[in-house]
C-alpha positions as CSV (number, residue, x, y, z in Angstrom):
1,X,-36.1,116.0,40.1
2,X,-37.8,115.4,36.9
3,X,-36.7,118.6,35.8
4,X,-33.1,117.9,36.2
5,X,-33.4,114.9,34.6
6,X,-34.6,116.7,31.4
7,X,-30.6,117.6,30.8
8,X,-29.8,113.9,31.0
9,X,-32.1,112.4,28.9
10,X,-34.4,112.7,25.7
11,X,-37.9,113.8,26.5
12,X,-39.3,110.2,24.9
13,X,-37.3,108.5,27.9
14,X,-37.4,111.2,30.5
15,X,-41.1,109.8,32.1
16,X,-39.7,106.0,32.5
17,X,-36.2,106.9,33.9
18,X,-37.9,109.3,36.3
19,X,-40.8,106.9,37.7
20,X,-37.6,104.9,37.8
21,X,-35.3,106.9,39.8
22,X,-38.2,107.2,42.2
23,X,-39.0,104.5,42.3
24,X,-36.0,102.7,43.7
25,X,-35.4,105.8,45.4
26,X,-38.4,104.8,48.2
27,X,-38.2,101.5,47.4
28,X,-34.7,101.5,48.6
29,X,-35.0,104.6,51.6
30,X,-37.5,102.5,53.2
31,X,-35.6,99.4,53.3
32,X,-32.2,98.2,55.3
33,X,-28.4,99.4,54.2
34,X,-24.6,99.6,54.5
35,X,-22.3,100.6,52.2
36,X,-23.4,101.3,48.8
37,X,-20.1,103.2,47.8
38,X,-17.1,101.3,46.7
39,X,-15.7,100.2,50.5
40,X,-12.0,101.2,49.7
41,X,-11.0,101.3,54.0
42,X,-8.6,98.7,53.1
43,X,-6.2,101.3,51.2
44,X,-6.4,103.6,53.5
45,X,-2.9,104.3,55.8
46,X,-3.4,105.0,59.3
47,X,-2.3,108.1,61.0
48,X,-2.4,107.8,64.7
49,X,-1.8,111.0,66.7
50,X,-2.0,109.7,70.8
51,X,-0.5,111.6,73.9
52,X,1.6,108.1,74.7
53,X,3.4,109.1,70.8
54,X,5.0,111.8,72.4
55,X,8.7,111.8,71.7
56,X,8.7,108.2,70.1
57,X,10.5,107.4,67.0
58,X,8.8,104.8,65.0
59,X,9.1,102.9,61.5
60,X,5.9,102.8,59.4
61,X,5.6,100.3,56.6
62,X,3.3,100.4,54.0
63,X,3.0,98.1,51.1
64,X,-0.1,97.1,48.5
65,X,0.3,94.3,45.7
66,X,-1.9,94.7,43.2
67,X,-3.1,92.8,39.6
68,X,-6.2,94.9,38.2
69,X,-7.6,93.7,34.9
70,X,-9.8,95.8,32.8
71,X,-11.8,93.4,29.6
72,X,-13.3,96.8,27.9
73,X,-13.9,97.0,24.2
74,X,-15.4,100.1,24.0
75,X,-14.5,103.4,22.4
76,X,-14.6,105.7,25.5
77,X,-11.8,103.5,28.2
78,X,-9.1,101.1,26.9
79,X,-8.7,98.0,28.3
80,X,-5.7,97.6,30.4
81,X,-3.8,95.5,32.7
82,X,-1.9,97.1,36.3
83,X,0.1,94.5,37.9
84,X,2.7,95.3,40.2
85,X,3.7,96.6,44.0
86,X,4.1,99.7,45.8
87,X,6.3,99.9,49.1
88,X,6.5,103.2,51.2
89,X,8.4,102.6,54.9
90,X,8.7,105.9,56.7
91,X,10.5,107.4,59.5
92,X,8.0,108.7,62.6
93,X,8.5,111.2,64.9
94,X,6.3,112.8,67.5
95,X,8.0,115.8,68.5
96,X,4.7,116.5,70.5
97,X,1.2,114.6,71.1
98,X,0.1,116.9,68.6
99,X,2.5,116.6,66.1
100,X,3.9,113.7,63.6
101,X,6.8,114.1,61.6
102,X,7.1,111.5,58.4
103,X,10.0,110.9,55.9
104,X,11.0,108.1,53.7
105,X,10.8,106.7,50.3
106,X,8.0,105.2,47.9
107,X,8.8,103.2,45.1
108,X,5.9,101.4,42.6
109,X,7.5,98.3,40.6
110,X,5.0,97.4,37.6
111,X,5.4,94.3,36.7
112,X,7.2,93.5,33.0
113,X,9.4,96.2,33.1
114,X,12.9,96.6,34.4
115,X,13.3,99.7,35.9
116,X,11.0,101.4,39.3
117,X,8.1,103.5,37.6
118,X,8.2,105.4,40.6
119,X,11.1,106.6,43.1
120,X,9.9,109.6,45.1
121,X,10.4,110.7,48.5
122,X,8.4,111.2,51.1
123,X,7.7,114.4,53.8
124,X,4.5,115.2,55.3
125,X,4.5,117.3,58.4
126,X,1.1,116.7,60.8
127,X,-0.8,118.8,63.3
128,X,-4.0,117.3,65.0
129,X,-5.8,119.5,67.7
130,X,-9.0,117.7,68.7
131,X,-11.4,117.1,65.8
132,X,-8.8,119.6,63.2
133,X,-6.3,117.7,61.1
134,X,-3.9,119.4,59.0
135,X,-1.3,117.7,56.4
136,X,1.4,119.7,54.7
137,X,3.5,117.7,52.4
138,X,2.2,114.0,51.2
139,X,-1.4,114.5,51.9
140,X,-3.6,111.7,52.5
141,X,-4.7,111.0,48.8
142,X,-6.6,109.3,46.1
143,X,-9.8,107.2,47.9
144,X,-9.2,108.5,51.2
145,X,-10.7,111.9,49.8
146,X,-13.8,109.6,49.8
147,X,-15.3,110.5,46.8
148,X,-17.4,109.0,44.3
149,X,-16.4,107.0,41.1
150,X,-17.4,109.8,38.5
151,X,-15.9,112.5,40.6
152,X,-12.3,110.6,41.4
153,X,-10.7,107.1,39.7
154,X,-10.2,104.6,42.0
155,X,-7.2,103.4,39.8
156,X,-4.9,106.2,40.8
157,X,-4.3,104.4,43.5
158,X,-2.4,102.7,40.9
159,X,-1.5,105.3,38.4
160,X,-1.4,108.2,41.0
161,X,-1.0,107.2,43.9
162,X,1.3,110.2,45.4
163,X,-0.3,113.5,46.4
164,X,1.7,116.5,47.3
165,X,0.3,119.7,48.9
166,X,-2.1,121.0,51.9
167,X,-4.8,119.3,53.3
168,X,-7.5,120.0,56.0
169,X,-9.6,117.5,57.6
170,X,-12.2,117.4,60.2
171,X,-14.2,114.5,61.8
172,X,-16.8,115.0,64.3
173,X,-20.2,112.7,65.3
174,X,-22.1,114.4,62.6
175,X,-19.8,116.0,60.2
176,X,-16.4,114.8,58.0
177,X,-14.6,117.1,55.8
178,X,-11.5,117.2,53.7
179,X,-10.5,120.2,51.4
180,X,-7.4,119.8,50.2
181,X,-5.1,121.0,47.2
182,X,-2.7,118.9,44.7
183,X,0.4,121.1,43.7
184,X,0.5,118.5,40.4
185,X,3.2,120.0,38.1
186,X,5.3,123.0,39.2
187,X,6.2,125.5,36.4
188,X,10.1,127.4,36.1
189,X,10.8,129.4,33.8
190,X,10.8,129.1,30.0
191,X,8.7,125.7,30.9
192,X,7.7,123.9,27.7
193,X,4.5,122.8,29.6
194,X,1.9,124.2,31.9
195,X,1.5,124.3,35.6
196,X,-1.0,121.9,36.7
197,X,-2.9,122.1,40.2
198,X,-5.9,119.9,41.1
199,X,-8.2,120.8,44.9
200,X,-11.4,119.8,46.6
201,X,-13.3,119.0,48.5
202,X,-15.2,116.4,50.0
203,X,-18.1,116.7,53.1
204,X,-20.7,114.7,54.7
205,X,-23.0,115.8,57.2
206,X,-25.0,113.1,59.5
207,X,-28.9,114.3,60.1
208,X,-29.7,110.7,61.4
209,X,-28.1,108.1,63.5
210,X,-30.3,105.9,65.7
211,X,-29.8,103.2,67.7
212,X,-31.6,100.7,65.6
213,X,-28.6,101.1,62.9
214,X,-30.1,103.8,60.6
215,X,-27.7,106.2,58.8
216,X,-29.1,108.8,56.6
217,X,-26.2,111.5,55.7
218,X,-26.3,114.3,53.0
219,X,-22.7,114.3,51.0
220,X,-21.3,117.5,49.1
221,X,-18.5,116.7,47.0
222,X,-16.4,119.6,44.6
223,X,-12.8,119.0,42.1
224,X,-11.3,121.6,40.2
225,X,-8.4,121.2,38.1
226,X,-6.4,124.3,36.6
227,X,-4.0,123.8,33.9
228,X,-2.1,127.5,33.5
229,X,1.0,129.7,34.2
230,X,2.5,132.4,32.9
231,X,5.8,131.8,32.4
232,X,6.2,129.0,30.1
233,X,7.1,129.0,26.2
234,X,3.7,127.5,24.9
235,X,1.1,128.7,23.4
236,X,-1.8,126.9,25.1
237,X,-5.0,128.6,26.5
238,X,-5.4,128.1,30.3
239,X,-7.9,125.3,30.9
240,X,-10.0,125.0,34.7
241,X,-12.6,122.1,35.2
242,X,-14.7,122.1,38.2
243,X,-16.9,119.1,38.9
244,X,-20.0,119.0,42.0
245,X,-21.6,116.2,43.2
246,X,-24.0,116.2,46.0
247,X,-27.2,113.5,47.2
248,X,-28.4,111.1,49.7
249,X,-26.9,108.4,51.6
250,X,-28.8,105.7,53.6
251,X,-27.9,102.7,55.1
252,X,-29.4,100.4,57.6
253,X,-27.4,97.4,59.6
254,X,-29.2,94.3,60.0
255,X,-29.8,91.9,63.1
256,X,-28.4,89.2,60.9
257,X,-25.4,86.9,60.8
258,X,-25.8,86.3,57.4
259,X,-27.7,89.4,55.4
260,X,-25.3,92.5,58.1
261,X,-26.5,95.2,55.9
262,X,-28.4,97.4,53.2
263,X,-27.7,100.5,51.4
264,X,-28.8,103.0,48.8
265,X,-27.0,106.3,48.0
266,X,-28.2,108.5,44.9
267,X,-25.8,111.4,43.8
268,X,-26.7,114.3,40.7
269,X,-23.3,115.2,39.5
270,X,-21.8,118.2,37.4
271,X,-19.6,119.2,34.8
272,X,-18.4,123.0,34.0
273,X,-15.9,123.9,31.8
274,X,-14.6,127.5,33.1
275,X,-11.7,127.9,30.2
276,X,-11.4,131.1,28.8
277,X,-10.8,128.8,25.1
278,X,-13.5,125.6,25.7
279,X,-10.6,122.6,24.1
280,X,-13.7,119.7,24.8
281,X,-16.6,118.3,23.0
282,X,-19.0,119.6,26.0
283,X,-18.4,123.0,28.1
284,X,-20.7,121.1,30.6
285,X,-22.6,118.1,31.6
286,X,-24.8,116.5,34.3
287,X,-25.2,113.1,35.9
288,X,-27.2,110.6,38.0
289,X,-25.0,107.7,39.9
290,X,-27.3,104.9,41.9
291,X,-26.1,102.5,44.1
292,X,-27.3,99.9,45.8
293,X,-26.0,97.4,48.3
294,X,-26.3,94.1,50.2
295,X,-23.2,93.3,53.0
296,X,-23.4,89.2,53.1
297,X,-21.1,87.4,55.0
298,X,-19.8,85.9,52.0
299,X,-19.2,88.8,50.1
300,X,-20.5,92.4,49.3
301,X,-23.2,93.1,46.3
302,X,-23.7,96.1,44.5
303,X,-25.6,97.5,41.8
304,X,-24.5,100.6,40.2
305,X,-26.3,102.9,37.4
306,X,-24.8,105.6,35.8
307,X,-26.5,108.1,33.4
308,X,-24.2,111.0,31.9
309,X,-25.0,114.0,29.6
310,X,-22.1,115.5,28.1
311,X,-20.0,114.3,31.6
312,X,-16.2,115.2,31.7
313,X,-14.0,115.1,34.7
314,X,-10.8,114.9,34.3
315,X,-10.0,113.3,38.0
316,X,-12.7,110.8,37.5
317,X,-13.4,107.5,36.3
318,X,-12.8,107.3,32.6
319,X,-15.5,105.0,32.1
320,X,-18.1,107.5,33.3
321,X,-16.9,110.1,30.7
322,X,-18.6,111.2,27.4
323,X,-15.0,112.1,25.8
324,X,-13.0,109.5,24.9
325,X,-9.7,108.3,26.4
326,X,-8.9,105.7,23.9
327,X,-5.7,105.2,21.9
328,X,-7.7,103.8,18.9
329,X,-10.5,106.5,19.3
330,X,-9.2,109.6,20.7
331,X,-12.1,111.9,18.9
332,X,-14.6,109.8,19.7
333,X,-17.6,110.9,22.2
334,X,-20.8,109.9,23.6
335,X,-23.5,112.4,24.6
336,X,-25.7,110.4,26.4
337,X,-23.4,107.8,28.8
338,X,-25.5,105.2,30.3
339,X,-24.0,102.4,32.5
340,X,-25.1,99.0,34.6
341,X,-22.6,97.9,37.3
342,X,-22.8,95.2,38.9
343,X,-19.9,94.7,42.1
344,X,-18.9,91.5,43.7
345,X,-16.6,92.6,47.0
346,X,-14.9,91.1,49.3
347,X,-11.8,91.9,51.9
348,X,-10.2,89.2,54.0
349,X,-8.6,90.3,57.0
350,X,-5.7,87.8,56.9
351,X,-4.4,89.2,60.2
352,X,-3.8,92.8,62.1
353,X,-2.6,94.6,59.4
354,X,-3.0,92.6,55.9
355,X,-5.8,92.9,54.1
356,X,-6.4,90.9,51.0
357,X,-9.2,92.6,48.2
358,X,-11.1,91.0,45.8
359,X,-12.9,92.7,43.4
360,X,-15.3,91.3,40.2
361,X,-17.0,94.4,38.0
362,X,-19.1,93.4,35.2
363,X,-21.1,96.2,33.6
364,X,-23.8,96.4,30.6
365,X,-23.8,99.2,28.2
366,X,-27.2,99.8,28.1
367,X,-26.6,102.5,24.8
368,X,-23.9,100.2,22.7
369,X,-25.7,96.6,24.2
370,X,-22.5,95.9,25.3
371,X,-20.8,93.5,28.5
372,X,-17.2,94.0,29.6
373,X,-15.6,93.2,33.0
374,X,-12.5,93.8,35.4
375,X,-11.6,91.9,38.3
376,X,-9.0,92.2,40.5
377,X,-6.9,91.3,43.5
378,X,-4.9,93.7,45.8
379,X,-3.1,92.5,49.3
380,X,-2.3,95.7,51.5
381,X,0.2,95.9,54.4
382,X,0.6,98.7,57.3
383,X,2.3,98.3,60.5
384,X,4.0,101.0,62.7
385,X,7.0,99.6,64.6
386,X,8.5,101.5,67.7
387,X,11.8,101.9,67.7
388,X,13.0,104.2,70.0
389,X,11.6,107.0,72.9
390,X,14.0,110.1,72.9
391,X,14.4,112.2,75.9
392,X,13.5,115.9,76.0
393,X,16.9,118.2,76.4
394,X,16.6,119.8,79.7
């Protein structure tokens, strides 16, 4: 471990930041947890596959308001304001228990402007056999991949929130697995821009799960994004990013109305710059990203440090970078990233299927000595609605 930390920081600080790592590392694996990642369930949308959908038409509604607010003043991630809605009904049909048919419409209104920022429609064709998923179409996107911060932005559920392409998961008692690919930007001929294609994937194997509410699990998490073709009018180098993340997770529930649940999870991240022309400041970097968290009745804590060296990925959170993605300070980078986050949670299940989030994200720059915050509010809707059963022809 120390030895991997030697590409993330100077060898004056490597000793301290070590014995610390450690440190809270035991301190924390020997003590309760829950959920130490962000807790995004609330924006996920259920797919439900059952032998009594067999042949029924339903209506699925989906809808999120949202009002983020990013206070930065920093030279690596504007501060910025998303404040608006997204609704997405959908047409269901189960031609078979096995299979779910969707179309229908999504439309994203930001707020202040006149027009729909997004009108797109919607098909996704589903086969489930067992514990095998498979999504063609509108794959199941953005936090439902279930990574990590620095490896994907939460905020494209706001920015991004449509994915298009093939997806496989897989969910058993000890394993979860999603690879999946993003057909981004499709290329014709004479294109003035490149093709752009984004995949990964995301796994979790279980090695402990006991009855007094342990839960150690190993993660392994892997982007790539491809920027290419071959059949456009620019002249631009082809540019491929791949980003790995892999650690520890533990958690431990409590016997407590009040204190539910403890966590820790520890991740080393990595950045690789494959292009046959490197474009960025850094052909590669490294990370560490600890968590730790306390589930309270009244809300959920966590305490986040992040330490980057060189760190680039271009699906991830921009604050995590070491390459700028200001508009005042577009040059401008940081070698050595280093990060205190501190997360006040809570979701409020209002009833069945509405959700309200809020969300309050100081964080300390321990290398500028610098506070800025976000906070935010989001109120998510899903409900399936039967409408009709249609008979088999005979």
């Amino acid at each position: 471990m120390l030895k991997f930390l030697s590409k993330l920081v100077p060898d004056s600080q490597l000793k301290p930041v070590g014995l610390a790592f450690l440190g809270l590392f035991f301190l924390l694996a020997g003590a309760p947890k829950s959920w130490a990642q962000l807790n995004n369930r609330a924006f996920y949308r259920p797919i439900d596959l059952k032998p009594e959908n067999d042949q029924q038409l339903r209506l699925q509604v989906s809808g999120l308001l949202f009002n983020k607010d990013n206070e930065y003043f920093n030279k690596i991630d504007d501060g910025r304001t998303y404040y608006g809605t997204q609704l997405a009904p959908r047409l269901v049909y189960f031609p078979s228990p096995k299979f779910r048919l969707e179309a229908g419409i999504f439309l994203q209104k930001d707020y202040g402007t006149e027009k729909l920022r997004i009108v797109q429609p919607l098909f996704t064709a589903i086969y489930q056999h067992g514990p095998h998923r498979l999504l063609l179409g509108n794959i199941q996107g953005h936090v439902q991949h279930g990574y990590i911060e620095p490896m994907f932005d939460f905020e494209r559920v706001l920015t991004t929130p449509l994915e298009e392409g093939t997806q496989y998961l897989l969910s058993t008692r000890r394993l979860t697995l999603d690879a999946w690919v993003n057909w981004q930007r499709q290329q014709y001929r004479f294109s003035n821009y490149q093709e752009e294609v984004a995949g990964g994937l995301a796994t979790e194997v279980t090695v402990l799960e006991d009855s007094l509410g342990w839960r150690v699990g190993i993660p392994f998490q892997f982007t790539g994004k491809h920027l290419g073709g071959q059949i456009d009018t620019l002249d631009k180098p082809l540019q491929t990013y791949f980003n790995l993340a892999t650690g520890l997770r533990v958690r431990k529930k409590l016997p407590s109305d009040l204190f539910q649940a403890v966590s820790f999870d520890g991740y080393v991240t990595q950045f690789i710059d494959y292009s046959f022309t490197q474009e960025l400041a850094f052909d590669k970097g490294y990370g560490i990203y600890l968590n730790a968290g306390l589930n309270t009745k009244l809300s959920d804590l966590q305490v986040a440090y992040w330490r980057g060296n060189g760190y680039f990925s271009p699906l991830g959170g921009r604050l995590y970078r070491s390459i700028s993605s200001t508009v005042s300070d577009p040059q401008y980078t940081e070698r050595y990233r280093e990060l205190l986050i501190l997360r006040v949670l809570k979701d409020y299940q209002l009833a069945d299927n509405l959700v309200l989030t809020t969300r309050f994200e100081p964080l300390y720059d321990l290398g500028n000595k610098s506070i800025d915050f976000s906070f935010a509010l989001y109120l998510n809707f899903n409900q399936e609605f039967l409408l009709t059963t249609l008979r088999r022809n005979k």
